[in-house]
N, C-alpha and C positions, 0 to 999 in steps of 0.2 A: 320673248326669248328669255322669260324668266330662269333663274337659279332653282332647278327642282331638287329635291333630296333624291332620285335617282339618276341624275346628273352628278348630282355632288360625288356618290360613292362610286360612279363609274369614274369620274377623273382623281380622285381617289387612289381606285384600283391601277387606275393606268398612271400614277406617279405625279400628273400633273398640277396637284395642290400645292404639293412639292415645291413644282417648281415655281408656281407663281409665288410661293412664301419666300423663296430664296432671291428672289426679281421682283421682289414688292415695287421698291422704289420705282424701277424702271417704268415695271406696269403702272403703278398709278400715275406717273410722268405723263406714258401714253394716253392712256384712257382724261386724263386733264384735259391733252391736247384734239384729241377727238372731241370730248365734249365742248370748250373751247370753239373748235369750227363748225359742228352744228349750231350752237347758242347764236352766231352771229350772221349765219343763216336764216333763222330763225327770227327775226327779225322782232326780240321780244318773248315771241311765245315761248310758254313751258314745255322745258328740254325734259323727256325723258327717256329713262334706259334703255327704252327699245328704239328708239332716235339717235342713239348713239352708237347702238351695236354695230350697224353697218358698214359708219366710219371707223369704229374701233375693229371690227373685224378685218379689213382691207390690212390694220399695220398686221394683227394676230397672223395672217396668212403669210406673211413675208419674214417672220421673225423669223432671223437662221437658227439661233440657239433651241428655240422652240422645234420648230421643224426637224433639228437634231436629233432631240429625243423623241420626236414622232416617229422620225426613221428606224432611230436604232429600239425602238421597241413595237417595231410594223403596226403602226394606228393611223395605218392609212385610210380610215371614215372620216367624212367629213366632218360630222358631229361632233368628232373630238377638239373640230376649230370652233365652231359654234358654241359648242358646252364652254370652252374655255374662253372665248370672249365673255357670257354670259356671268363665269366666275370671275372675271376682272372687274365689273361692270357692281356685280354684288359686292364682293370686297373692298372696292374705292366709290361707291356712290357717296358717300357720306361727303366725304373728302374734298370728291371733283366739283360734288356742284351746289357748296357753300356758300352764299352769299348769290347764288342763284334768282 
């Protein structure tokens, strides 16, 4: 579920780099907290991004403020939750899973 560059410019086009730059904090909070509960699942083994997506998509699907502007700008495809778990995932790897 890699971060493709025709992913990048479609969430892009549709505002939502946007909004993850304005909800950094939050997102990266989230995405911690997903990685967090795979890791000790995991019992050990190396967490990676596509190991996390699943858990982090579950909160991305619920987020109201997100799904707000899914609404109010009809990006009603799926993909548009997946691209955007996928850009949280990119943009906080570093971050989440330090001392990994």
């Amino acid at each position: 579920m890699a971060l493709t560059l025709p992913k990048l410019q479609r969430l892009e086009r549709a505002g939502l780099v946007k909004h993850f730059t304005d909800n950094e904090a939050m997102w990266t909070a989230q995405a911690k907290d997903a990685y967090d509960y795979i890791k000790k699942g995991f019992s050990g083994e190396k967490v990676r991004p596509d190991d996390v997506h699943a858990a982090l998509l579950s909160i991305v699907d619920v987020d109201k403020p997100l799904r707000k502007h899914l609404d109010a700008n009809r990006l009603s495809q799926r993909y548009y939750l997946l691209d955007f778990t996928s850009l949280v995932l990119d943009r906080t790897w570093d971050a989440i899973s330090k001392g990994a």
